[in-house]
C-alpha positions in Angstrom: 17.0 -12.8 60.4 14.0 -12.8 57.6 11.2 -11.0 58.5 8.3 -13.9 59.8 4.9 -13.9 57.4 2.5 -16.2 58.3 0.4 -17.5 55.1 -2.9 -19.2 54.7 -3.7 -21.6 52.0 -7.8 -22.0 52.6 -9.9 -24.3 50.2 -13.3 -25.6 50.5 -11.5 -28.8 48.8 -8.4 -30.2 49.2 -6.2 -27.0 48.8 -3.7 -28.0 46.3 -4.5 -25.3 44.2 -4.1 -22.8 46.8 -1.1 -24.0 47.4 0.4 -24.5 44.3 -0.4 -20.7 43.0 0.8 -19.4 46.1 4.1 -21.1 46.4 4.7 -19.7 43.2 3.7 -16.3 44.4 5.7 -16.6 47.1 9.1 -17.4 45.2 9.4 -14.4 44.1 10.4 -12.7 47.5 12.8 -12.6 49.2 14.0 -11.8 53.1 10.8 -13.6 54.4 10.1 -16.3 56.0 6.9 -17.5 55.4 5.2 -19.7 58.0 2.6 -22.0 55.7 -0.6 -23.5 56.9 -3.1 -25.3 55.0 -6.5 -25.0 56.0 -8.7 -27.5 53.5 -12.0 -28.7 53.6 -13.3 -24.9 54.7 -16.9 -26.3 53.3 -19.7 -24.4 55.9 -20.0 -20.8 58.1 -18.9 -22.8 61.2 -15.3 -24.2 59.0 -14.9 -20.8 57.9 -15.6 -19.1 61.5 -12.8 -21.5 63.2 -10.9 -20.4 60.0 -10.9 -16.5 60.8 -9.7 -17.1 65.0 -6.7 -19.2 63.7 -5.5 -16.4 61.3 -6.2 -13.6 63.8 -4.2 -15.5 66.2 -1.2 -16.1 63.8 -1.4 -12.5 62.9 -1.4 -11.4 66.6 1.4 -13.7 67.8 3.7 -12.7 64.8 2.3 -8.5 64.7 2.1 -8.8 61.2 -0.9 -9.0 59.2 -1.5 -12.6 57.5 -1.5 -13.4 54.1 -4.6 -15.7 52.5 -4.5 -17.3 49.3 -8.5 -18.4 49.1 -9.9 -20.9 46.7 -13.2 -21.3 48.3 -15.9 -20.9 45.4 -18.8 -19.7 47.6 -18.4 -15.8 47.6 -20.3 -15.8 51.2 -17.2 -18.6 52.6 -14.5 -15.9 51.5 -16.6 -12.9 52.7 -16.8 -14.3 56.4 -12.8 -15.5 55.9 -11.9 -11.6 54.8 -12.9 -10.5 58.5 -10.2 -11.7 59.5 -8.2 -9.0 58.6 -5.6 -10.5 56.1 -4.4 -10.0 52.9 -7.0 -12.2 50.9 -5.7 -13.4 47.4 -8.5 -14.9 46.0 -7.3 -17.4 43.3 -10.3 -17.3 41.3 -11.7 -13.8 41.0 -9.4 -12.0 38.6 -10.2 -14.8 36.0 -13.7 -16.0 36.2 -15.6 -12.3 35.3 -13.7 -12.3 32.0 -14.5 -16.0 31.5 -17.9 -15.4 32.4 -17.8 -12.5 29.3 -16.5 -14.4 27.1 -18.0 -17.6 27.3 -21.4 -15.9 27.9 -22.9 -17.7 31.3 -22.0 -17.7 35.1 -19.9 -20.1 36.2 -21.2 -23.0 38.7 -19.5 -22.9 41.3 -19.2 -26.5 42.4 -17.0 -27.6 45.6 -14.0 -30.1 44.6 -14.2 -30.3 41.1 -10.4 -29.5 40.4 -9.5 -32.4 42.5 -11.9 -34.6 42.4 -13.1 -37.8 39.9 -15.3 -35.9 37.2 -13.8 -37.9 34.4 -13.4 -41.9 35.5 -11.6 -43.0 32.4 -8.8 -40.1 32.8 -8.3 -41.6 36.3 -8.2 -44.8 35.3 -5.4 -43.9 33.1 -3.9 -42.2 36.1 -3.9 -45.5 38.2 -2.8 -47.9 35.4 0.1 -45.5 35.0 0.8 -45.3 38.4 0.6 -49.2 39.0 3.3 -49.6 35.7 5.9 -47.1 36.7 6.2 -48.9 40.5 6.0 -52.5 38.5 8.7 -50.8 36.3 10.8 -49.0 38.5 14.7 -49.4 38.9 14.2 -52.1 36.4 12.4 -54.6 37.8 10.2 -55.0 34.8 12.2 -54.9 31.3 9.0 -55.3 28.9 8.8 -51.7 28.5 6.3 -51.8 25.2 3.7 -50.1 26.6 5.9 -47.6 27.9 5.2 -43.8 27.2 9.0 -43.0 28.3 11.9 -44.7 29.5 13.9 -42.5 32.1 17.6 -44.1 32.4 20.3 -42.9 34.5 23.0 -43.9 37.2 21.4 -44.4 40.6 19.7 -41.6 42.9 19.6 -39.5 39.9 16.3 -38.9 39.9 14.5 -41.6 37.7 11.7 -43.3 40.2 10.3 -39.5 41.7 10.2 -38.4 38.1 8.3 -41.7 37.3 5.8 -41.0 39.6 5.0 -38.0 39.1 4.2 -38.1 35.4 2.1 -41.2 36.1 0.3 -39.1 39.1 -0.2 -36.0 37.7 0.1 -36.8 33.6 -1.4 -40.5 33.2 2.0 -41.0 31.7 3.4 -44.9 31.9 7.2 -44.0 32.7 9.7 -46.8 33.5 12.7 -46.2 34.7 16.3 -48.3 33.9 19.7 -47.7 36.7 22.9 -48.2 34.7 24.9 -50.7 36.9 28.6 -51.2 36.4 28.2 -53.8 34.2 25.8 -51.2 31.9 29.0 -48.6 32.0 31.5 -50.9 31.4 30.9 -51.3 27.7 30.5 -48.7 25.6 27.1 -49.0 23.8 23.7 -49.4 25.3 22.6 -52.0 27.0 21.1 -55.0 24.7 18.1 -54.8 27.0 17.4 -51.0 26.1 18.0 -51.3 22.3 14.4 -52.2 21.1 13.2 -49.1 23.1 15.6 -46.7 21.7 13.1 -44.0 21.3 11.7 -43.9 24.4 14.7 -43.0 26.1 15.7 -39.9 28.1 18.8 -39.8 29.8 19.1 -38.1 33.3 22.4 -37.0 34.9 23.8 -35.4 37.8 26.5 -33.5 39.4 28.9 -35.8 41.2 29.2 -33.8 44.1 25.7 -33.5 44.5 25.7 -37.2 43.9 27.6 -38.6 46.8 25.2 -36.1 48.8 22.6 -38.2 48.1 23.6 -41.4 48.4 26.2 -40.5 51.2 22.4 -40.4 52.8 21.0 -43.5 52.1 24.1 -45.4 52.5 27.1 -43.6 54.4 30.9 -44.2 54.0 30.2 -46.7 51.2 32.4 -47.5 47.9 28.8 -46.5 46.3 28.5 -42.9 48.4 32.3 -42.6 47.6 33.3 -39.4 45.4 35.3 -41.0 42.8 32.6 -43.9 42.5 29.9 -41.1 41.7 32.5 -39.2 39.3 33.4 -42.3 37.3 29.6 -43.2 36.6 28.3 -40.0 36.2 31.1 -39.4 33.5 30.3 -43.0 32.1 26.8 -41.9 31.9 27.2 -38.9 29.9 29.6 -40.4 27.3 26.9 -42.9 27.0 24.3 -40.7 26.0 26.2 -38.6 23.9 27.3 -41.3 21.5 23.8 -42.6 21.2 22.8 -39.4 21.2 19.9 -39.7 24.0 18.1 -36.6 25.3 19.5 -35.5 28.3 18.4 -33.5 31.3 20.9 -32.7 34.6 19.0 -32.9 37.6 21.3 -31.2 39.4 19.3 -27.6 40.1 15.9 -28.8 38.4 12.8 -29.7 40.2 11.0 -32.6 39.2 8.0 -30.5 37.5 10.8 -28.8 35.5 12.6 -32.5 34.5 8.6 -34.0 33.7 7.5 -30.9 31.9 11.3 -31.1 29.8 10.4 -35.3 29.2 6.5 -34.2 27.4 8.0 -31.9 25.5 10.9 -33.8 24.1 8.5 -36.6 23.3 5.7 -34.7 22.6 3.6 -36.3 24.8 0.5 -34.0 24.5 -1.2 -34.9 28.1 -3.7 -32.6 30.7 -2.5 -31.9 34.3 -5.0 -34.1 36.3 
């Protein structure tokens, strides 16, 4: 069996960033398994107190010594949380003495800031491109001209997550199109795509994988069926290689990976909110 590590993601905000860093810290070993706990909101000495008795007590149930990824920007809130005896990776401190060098002033440390509204209009953006991609999604909405990108691609292939999550995290208005039967059967895109050409970016899958999915969502259906997922997948592909549409397999890529590969193709120039 892996070895147990309990791990501590503890913010003064919403922990996200905690959390993101350390996830990608933690990828990179392997034999654990880490036990993840997200403490946010870690905002006064009495937070931070209640803080330090629930990692002592993971680190005394398991006999190992906890790991803490801290975000907290008050220096006292991560001195009180280092008595508890864990390995404290403070996200911040390795970056902000050279920043304060360089940029010639000490930072302001301000609670919330990463993840909170400090520009309206940028999350504005984010909403209005939230609202289009679930107005637009599985084409339900075919006026896509004020569409940043167009994500088309057989069903459960990925399209609507990937939607969302460049509307949530870029401001990016993503629609998405499935390719029915009737889409497959001819062998040229759909009249309804043409005007949109540019925008489009094709996703695919592995077939196998495929019928996982929808084998889920609808079991021992002529949709879940193998040879069903093989013939549209196949379809799909031929599809976008004759009109020569970028393509991405979804197969073994996460949806950061598949969003990050869309702004680049498109280059779509857009901060991470």
């Amino acid at each position: 069996m892996n070895a147990i590590r309990p791990v501590f993601y503890v913010s003064d905000g919403t922990g996200i960033t905690a959390e993101t860093i350390g996830h990608s810290l933690l990828t990179q070993f392997s034999g654990f398994q880490f036990l993840t706990d997200r403490i946010a909101f870690v905002d006064d000495m009495d937070k931070a107190r209640e803080t330090v008795l629930r990692i002592r007590e993971a680190g005394e149930r398991y006999g190992v010594r906890p790991i803490v990824v801290n975000s907290c920007v008050d220096p006292q809130m991560s001195t009180v949380i280092a008595e508890s005896g864990a390995l404290m990776l403070d996200v911040f401190a390795p970056f902000i003495g050279p920043l304060e060098r360089e940029l010639n002033q000490p930072r302001q440390a301000r609670v919330g800031r990463a993840h909170g509204i400090v520009d309206f209009d940028s999350y504005h953006r984010r909403i209005e491109a939230m609202n289009y991609a679930l107005a637009h999604d599985d084409g339900v909405a075919l006026d896509y001209n004020e569409a940043d990108v167009v994500l088309v691609g057989v069903s459960r292939a990925g399209k609507t997550p990937t939607c969302v999550y460049l509307a949530l995290h870029y401001g990016v208005k993503a629609a998405n199109y499935p390719l029915t039967d009737g889409d497959l059967d001819h062998d040229q895109l759909p009249p309804r795509l043409k005007p949109f050409r540019r925008k489009l970016f094709g996703l695919t899958i592995d077939p196998e994988r495929l019928q996982q999915i929808r084998q889920e969502r609808r079991p021992d259906s002529n949709y879940s069926r193998l040879e069903t997922c093989r013939r549209e997948v196949q379809a799909a592909e031929a599809l976008f290689a004759r009109e020569r549409i970028p393509t991405l397999s979804t197969t073994h890529t996460s949806i950061e990976e598949i969003s990050s590969k869309v702004l680049a193709t498109f280059g779509l120039q857009r901060e991470m909110f």
